[in-house]
VOPAGU-2260 file (C-alpha; in pm, 1 decimal, decimal comma):
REM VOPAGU-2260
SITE   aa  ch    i         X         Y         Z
SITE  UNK   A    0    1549,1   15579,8    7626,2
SITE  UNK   A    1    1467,5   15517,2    8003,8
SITE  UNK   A    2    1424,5   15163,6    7972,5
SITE  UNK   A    3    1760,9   15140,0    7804,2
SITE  UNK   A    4    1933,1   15332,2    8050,0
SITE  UNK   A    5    1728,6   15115,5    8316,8
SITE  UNK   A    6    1872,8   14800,9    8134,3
SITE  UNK   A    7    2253,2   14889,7    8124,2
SITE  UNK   A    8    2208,9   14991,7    8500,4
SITE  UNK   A    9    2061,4   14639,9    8562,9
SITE  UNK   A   10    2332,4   14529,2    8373,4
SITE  UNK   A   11    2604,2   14706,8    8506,3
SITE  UNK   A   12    2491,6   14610,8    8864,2
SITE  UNK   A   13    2519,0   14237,1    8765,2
SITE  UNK   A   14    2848,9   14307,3    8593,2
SITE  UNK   A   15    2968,2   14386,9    8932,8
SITE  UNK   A   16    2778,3   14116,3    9101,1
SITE  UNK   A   17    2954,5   13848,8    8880,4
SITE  UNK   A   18    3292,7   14044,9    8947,5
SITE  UNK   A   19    3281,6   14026,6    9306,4
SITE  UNK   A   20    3169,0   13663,8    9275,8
SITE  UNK   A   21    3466,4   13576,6    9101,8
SITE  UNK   A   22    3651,7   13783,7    9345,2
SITE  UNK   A   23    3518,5   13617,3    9640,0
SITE  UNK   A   24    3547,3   13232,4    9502,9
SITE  UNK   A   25    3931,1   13307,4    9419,3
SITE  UNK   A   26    3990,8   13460,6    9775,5
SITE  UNK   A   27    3826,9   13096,7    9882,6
SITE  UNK   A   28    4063,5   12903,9    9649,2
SITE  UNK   A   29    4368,6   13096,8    9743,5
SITE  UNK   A   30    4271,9   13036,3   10149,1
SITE  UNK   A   31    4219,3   12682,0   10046,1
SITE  UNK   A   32    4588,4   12632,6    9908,3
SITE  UNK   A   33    4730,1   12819,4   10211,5
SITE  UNK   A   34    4534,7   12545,2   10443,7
SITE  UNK   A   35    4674,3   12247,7   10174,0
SITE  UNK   A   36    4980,1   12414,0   10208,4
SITE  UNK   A   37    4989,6   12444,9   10567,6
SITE  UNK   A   38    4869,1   12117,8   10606,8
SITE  UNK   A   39    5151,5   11949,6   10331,4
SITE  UNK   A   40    5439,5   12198,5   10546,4
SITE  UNK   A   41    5322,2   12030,7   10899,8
SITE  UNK   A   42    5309,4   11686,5   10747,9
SITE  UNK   A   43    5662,1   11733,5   10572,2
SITE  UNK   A   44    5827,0   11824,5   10908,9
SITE  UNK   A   45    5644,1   11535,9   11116,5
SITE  UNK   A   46    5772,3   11363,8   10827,8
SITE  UNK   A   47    6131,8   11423,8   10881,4
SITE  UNK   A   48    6111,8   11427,8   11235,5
SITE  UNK   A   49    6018,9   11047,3   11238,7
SITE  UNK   A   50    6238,9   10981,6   10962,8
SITE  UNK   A   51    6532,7   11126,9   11221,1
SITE  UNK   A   52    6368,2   10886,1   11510,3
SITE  UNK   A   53    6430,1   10590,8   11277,5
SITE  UNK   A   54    6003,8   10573,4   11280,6
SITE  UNK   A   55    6014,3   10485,6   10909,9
SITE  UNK   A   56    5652,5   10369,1   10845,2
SITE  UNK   A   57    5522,6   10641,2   11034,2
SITE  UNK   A   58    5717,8   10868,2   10804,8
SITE  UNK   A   59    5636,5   10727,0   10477,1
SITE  UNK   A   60    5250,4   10735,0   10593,5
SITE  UNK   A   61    5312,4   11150,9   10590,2
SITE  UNK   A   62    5459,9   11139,2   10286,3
SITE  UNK   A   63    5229,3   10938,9   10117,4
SITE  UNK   A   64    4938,0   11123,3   10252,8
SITE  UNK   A   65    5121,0   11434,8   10064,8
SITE  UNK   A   66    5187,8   11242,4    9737,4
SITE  UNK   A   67    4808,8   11193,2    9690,8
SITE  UNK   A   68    4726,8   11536,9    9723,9
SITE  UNK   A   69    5065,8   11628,5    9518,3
SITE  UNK   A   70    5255,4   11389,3    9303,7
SITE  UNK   A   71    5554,9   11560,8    9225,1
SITE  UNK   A   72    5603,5   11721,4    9559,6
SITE  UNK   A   73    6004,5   11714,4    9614,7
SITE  UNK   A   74    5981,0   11759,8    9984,5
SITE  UNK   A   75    5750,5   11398,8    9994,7
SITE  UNK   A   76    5942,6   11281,6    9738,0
SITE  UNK   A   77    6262,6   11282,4    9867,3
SITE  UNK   A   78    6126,5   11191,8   10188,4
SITE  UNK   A   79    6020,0   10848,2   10050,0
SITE  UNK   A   80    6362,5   10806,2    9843,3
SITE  UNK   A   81    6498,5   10856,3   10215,2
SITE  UNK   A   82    6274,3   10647,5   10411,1
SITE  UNK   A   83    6341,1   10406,5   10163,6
SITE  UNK   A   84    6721,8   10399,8   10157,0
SITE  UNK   A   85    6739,8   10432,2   10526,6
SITE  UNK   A   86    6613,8   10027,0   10522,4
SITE  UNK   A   87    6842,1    9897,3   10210,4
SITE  UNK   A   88    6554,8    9950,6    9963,1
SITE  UNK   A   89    6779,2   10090,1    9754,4
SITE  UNK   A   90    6614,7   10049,7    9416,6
SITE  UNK   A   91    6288,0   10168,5    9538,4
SITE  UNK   A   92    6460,6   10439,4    9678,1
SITE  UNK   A   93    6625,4   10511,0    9329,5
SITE  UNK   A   94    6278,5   10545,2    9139,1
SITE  UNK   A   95    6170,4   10840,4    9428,0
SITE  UNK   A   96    6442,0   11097,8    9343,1
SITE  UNK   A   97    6440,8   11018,8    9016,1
SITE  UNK   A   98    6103,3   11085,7    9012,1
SITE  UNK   A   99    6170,2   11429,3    9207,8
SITE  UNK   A  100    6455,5   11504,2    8976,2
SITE  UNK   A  101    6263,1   11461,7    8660,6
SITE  UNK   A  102    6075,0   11761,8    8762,7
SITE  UNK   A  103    6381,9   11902,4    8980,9
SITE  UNK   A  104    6636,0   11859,0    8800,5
SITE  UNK   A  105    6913,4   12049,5    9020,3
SITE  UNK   A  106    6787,0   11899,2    9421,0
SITE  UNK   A  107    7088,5   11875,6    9589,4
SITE  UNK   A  108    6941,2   11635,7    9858,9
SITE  UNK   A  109    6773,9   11400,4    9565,2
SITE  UNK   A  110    7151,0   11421,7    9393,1
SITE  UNK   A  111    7260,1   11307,0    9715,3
SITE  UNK   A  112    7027,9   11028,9    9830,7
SITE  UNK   A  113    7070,0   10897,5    9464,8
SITE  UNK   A  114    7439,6   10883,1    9397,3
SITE  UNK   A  115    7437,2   10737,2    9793,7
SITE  UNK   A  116    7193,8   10469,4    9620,7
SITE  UNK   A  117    7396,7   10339,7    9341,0
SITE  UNK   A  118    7725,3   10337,9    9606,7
SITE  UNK   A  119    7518,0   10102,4    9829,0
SITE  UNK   A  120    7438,9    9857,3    9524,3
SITE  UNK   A  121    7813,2    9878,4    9403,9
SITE  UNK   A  122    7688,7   10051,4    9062,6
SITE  UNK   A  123    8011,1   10330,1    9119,2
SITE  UNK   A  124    8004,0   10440,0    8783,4
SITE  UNK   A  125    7653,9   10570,4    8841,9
SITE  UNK   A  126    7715,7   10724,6    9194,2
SITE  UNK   A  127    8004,9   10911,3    9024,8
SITE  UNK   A  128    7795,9   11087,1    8738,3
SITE  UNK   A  129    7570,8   11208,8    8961,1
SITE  UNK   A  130    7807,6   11346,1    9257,4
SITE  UNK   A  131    7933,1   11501,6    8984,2
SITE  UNK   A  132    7619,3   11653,7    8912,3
SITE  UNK   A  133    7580,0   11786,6    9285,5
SITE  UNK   A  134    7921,7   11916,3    9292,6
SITE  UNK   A  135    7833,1   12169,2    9015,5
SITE  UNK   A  136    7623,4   12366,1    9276,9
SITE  UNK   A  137    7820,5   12284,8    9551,4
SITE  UNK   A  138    8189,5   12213,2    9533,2
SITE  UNK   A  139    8303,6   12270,7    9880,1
SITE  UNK   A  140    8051,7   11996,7   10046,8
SITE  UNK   A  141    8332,7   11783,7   10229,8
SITE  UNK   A  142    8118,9   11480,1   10283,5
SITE  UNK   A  143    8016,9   11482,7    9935,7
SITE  UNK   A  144    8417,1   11471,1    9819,5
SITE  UNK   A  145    8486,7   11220,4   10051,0
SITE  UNK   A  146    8181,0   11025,0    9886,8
SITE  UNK   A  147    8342,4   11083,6    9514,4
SITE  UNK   A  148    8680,3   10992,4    9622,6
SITE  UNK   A  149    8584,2   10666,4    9736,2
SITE  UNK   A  150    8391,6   10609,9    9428,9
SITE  UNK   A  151    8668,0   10658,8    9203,9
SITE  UNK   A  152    8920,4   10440,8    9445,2
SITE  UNK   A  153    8650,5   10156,2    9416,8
SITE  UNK   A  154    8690,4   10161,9    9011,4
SITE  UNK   A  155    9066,3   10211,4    9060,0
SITE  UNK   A  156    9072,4   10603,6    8900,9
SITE  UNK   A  157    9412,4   10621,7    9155,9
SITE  UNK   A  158    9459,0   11002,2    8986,4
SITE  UNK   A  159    9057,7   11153,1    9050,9
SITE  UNK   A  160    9061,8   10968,8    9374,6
SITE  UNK   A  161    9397,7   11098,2    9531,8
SITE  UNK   A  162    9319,9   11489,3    9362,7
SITE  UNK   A  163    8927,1   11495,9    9544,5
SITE  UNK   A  164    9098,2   11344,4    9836,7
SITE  UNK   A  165    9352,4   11596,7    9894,0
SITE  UNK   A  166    9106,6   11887,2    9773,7
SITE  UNK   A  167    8936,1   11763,8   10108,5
SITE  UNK   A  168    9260,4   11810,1   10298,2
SITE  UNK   A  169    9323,7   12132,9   10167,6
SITE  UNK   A  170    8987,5   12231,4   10355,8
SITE  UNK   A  171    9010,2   11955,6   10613,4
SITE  UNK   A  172    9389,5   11888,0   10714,7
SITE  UNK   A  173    9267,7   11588,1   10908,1
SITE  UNK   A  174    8935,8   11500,9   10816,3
SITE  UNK   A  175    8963,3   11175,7   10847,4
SITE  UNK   A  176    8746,7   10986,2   10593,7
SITE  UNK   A  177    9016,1   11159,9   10364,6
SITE  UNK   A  178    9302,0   11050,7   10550,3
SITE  UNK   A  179    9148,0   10676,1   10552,3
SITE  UNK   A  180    9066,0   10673,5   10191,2
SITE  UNK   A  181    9381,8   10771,2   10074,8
SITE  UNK   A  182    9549,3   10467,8   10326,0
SITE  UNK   A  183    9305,7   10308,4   10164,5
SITE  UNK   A  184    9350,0   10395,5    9799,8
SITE  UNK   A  185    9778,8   10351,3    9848,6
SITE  UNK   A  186    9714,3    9995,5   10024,6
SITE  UNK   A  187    9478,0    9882,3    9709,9
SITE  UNK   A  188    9775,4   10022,8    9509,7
SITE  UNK   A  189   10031,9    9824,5    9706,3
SITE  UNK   A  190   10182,7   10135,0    9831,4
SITE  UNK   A  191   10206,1   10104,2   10178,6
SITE  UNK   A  192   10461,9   10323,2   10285,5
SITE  UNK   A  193   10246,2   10564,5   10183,5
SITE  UNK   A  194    9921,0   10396,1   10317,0
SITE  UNK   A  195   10129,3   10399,4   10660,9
SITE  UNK   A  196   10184,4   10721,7   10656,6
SITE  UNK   A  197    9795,9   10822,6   10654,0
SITE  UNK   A  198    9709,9   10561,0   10873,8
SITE  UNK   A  199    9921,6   10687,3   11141,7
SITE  UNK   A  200    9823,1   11075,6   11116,4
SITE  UNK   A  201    9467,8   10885,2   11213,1
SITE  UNK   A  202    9664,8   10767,0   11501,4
SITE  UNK   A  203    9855,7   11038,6   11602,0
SITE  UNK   A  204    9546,5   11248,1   11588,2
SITE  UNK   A  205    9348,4   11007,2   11817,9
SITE  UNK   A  206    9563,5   10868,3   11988,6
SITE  UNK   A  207    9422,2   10586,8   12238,4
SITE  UNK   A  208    9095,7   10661,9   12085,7
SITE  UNK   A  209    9239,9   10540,3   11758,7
SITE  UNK   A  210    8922,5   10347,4   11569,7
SITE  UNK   A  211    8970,5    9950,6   11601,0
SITE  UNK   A  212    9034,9    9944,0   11165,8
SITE  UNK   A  213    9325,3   10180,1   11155,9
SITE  UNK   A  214    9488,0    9981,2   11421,9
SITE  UNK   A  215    9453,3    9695,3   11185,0
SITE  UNK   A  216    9531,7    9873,6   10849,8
SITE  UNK   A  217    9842,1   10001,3   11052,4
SITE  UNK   A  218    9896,7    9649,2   11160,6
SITE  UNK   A  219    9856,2    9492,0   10762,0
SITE  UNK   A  220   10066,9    9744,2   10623,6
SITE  UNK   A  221   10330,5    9676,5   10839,2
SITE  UNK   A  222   10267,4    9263,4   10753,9
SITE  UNK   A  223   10297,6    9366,9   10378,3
SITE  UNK   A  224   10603,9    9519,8   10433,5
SITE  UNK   A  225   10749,7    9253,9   10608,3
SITE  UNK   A  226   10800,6    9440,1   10927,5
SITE  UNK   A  227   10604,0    9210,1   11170,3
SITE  UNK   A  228   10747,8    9291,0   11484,1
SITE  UNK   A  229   10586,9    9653,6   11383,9
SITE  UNK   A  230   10261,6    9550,9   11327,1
SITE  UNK   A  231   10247,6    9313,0   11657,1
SITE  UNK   A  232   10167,0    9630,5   11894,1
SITE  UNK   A  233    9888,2    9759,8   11708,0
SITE  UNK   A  234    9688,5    9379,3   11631,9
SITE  UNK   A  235    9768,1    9343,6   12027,9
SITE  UNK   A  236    9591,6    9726,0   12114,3
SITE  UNK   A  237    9300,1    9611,8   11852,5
SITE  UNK   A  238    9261,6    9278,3   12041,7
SITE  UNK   A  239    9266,2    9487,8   12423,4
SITE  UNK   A  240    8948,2    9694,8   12233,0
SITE  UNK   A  241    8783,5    9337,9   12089,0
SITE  UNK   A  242    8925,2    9045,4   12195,8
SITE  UNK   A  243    8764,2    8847,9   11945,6
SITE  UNK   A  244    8824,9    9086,1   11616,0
SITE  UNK   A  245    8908,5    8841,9   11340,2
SITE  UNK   A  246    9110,1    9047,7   11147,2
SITE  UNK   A  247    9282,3    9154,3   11479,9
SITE  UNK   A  248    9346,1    8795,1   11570,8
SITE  UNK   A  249    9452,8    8693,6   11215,3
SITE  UNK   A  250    9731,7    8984,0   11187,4
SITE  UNK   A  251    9823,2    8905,4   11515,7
SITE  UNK   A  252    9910,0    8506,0   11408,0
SITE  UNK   A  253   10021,9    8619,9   11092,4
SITE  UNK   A  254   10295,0    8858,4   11233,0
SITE  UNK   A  255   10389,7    8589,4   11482,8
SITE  UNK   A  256   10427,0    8311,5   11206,1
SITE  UNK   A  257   10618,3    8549,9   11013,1
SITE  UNK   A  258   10843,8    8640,4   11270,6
SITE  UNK   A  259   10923,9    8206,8   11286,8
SITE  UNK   A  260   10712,9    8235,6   11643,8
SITE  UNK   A  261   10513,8    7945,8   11552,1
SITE  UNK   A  262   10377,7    7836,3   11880,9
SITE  UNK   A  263   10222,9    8260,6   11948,9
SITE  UNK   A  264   10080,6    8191,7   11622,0
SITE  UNK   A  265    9939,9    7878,1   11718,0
SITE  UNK   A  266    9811,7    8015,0   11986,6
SITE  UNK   A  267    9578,9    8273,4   11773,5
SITE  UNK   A  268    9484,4    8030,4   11499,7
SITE  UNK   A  269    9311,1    7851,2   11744,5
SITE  UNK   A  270    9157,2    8100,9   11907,5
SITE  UNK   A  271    9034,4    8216,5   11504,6
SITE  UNK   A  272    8935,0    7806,2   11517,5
SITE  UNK   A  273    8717,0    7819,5   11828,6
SITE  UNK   A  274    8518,8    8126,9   11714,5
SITE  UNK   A  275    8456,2    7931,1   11349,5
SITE  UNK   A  276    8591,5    7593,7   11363,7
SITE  UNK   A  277    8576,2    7532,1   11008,2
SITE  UNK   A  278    8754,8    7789,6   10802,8
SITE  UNK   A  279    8964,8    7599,3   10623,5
SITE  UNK   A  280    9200,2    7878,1   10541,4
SITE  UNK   A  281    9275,3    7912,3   10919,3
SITE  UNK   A  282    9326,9    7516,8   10963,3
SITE  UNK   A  283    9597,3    7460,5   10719,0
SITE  UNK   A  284    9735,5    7790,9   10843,7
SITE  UNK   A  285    9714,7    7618,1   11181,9
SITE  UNK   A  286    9829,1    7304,8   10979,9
SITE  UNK   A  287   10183,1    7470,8   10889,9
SITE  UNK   A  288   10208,7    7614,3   11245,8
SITE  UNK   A  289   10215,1    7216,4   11379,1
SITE  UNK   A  290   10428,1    7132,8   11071,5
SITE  UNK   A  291   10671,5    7385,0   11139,2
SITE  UNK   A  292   10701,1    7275,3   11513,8
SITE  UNK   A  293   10756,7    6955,9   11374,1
SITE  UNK   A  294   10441,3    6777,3   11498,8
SITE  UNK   A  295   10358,7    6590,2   11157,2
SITE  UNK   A  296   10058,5    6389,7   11313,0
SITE  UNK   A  297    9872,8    6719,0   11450,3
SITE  UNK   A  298    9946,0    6937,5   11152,0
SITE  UNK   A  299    9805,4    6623,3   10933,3
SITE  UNK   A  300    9533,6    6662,5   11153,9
SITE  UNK   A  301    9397,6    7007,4   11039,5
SITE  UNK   A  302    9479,0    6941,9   10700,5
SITE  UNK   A  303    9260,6    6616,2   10685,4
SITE  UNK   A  304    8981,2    6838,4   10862,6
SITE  UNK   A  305    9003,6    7112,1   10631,3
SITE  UNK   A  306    9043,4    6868,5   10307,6
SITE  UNK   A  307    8687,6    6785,0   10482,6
SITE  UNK   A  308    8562,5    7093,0   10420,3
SITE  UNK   A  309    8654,8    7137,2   10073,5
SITE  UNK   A  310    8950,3    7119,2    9829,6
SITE  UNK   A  311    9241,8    7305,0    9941,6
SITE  UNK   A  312    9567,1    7358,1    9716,2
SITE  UNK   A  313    9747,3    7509,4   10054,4
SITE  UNK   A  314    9645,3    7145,6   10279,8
SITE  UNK   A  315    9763,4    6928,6   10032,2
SITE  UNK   A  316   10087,5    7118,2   10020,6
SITE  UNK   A  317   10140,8    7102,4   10358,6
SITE  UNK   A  318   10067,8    6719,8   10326,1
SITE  UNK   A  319   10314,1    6687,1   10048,9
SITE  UNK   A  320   10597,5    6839,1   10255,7
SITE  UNK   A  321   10553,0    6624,2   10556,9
SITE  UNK   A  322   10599,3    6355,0   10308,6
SITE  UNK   A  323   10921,2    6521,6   10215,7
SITE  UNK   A  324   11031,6    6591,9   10578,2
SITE  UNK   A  325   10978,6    6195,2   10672,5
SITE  UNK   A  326   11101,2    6101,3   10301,0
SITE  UNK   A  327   10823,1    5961,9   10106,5
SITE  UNK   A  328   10946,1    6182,8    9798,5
SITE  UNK   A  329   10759,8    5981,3    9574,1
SITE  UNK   A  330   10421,7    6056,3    9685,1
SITE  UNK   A  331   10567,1    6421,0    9754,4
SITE  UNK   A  332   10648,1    6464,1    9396,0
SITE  UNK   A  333   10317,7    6308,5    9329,9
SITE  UNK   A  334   10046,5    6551,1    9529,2
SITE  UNK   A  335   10287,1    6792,7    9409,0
SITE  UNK   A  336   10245,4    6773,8    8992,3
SITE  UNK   A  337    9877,4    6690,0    9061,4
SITE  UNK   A  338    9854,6    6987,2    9216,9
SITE  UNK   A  339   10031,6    7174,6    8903,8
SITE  UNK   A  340    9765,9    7050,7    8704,6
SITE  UNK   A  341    9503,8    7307,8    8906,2
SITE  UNK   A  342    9771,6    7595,4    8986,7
SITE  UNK   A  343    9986,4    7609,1    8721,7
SITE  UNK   A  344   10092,3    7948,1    8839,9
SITE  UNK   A  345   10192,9    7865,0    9214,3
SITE  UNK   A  346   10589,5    7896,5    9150,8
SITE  UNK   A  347   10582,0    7747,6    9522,3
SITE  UNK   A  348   10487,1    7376,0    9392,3
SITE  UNK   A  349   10778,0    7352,7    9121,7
SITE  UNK   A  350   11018,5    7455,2    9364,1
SITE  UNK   A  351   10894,7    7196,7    9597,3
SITE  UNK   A  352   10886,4    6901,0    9332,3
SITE  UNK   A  353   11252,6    6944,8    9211,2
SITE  UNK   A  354   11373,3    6998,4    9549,0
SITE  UNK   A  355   11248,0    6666,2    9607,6
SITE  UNK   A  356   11377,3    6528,6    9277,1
SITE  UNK   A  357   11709,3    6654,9    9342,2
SITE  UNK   A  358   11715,2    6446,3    9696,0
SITE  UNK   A  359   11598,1    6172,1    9485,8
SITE  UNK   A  360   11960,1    6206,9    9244,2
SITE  UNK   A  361   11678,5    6343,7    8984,5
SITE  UNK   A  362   11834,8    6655,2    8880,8
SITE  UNK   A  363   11763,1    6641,0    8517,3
SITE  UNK   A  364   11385,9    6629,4    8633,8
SITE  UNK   A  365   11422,0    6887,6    8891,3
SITE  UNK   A  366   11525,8    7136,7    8623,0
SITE  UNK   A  367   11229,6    7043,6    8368,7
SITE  UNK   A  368   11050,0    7049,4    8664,3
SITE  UNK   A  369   11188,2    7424,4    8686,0
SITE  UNK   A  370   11153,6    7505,4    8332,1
SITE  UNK   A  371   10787,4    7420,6    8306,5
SITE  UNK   A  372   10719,4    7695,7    8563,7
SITE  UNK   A  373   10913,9    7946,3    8295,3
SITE  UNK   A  374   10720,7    7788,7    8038,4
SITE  UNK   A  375   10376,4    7964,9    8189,3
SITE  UNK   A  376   10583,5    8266,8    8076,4
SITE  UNK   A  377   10558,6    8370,5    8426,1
SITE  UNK   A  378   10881,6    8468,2    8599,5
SITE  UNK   A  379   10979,4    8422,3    8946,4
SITE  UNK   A  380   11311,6    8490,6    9116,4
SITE  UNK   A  381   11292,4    8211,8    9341,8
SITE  UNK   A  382   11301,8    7957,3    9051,4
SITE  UNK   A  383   11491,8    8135,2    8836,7
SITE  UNK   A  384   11765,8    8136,4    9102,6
SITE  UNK   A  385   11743,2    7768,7    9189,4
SITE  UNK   A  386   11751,9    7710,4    8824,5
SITE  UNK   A  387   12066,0    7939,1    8720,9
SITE  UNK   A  388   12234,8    7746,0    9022,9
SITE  UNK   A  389   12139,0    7355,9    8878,9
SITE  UNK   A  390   12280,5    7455,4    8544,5
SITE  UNK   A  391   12571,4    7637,3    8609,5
SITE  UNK   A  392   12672,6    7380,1    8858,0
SITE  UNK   A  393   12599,4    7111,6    8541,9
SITE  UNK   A  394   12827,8    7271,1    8346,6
């Protein structure tokens, strides 16, 4: 009976031995994960703090030192997906946070960087399903709206777009990526009144501060609508910010050569022309301004030199009218129909070929000339006028 109570005392005391072992070596684990941890915090903030110093390598090295220790860490994870985007590798970037969203489903900032992701490689429909996702657990964020809105004005959903746009105002009265989207979203729309109208609340607001591109979206809408002598002002106040702004210089010629001022146009097509001496576009705009002005041999001139560049339906048009204007009408009506052959849609080539037919005494050809423009089943008023006019004045 004494040895037996001798050997539960032994074994009680080792009982207690093993206990406090056990004790002891998870007290050394947990101290462990609170140094890992520690360690994993201080990396994630250096981390971020070089990502926010543009030191990307230096970040990703933190990162990646946590990712080996913990592969589905969301802080590292995200961190990568950012480090990533933050140099256009977007698709690498893409395979990080979903990575962290497989295990976290509902991180905001992984929702973010993602759907920012598929906007930067023009995959919209993507970018919308998942700011859609985000804005489950937070509808209010204003940059995220903004973000949507665009989305859905870049796959033409006019409705979602203008609704997000002017939730943001409702929250916002002049935040102004909404007030530029929706210009935006009325000018893809062909609204411009209304594009106008939120163009210049960004102007009012700003005044001489205004941002170089609403001068110019101010300026186009007003070259849309026909009102050049509007639009002149705000291409000239774009040009006194960068004298060499393309789209600047090309409203500004535009406005001018719609207002019949061909020699100010002139004068900023070949400005466009010393900057990049062979866009064609700009040298048989140039082209027209000589023709216009009546210098045939200059304007034939740029069209030659942008016919060196490549085909162009708009330089052999303006060589087919100077034929008209010195009255070759043969080789007119020639350049024209070939020309029919590859734009059998430009109603501006069938009005030019029977106006030449009719100097020619060629009526009857000048209204089949007409009538295979209505043929396309297209309908112009332009033609339809001219035409109305050659057959009532037949009969």
């Amino acid at each position: 009976m004494e040895n037996e109570e001798k050997n539960e005392q032994e074994w009680l005391e080792n009982q207690d031995g093993t206990e406090d072992a056990e004790a002891e070596r998870k007290e050394e684990l947990l101290a462990e994960r609170r140094e890992q941890q520690s360690r994993i915090s201080e990396l994630s903030k250096k981390g971020y703090n070089l990502l926010k110093q543009n030191m990307i390598q230096e970040a990703q090295a933190c990162f990646q030192e946590i990712l080996e220790e913990e592969e589905y860490n969301n802080y590292a994870l995200v961190g990568m997906g950012d480090a990533s985007r933050k140099i256009g590798r977007y698709q690498e970037s893409v395979e990080y946070y979903q990575k962290c969203l497989e295990v976290f489903p509902d991180n905001n900032y992984a929702l973010f960087g993602l759907a920012d992701c598929y906007k930067a490689l023009k995959q919209y429909a993507k970018a919308i399903e998942i700011w859609e996702r985000y804005l489950q657990h937070d509808d209010s964020n204003v940059t995220v709206l903004t973000r949507v809105a665009d989305a859905y004005r870049k796959v033409r959903n006019y409705k979602r777009s203008k609704e997000i746009y002017d939730k943001v105002l409702e929250m916002e009265p002049d935040n102004p990526y909404a007030l530029i989207g929706l210009g935006h979203l009325h000018y893809d729309f062909k609204d411009y009144y209304s594009a106008l109208k939120y163009w210049e609340r960004m102007h009012n607001i700003n005044g001489n501060h205004t941002d170089i591109r609403v001068l110019t979206s101010i300026g186009n809408c007003h070259r849309k609508l026909k009102t050049y002598d509007q639009g002149v002002p705000f291409f000239q106040r774009a040009l006194e910010k960068e004298p060499r702004n393309f789209y600047a210089l090309f409203g500004l010629a535009d406005c001018y050569r719609g207002l019949n001022q061909q020699e100010e146009s002139l004068k900023y097509w070949n400005i466009i022309l010393d900057i990049d001496p062979f866009n064609k576009v700009i040298l048989t705009r140039a082209g027209d301004a000589y023709r216009n002005m009546g210098q045939y041999e200059k304007a034939e001139e740029y069209y030659h030199k942008a016919l060196n560049i490549e085909f162009d339906t708009y330089a052999i048009l303006g060589l087919a009218m100077i034929n008209k204007e010195k009255g070759n009408l043969e080789d007119a009506v020639e350049s024209l129909q070939a020309l029919m052959k590859n734009d059998p849609r430009n109603h501006r080539l069938y009005i030019e070929a029977a106006e030449c037919f009719l100097l020619m005494n060629h009526k009857d050809k000048a209204i089949e000339t007409l009538n295979q423009f209505q043929r396309t089943g297209l309908r112009n008023s332009q033609v339809s006028n001219l035409l109305d006019r050659l057959l009532n004045f037949e009969s």
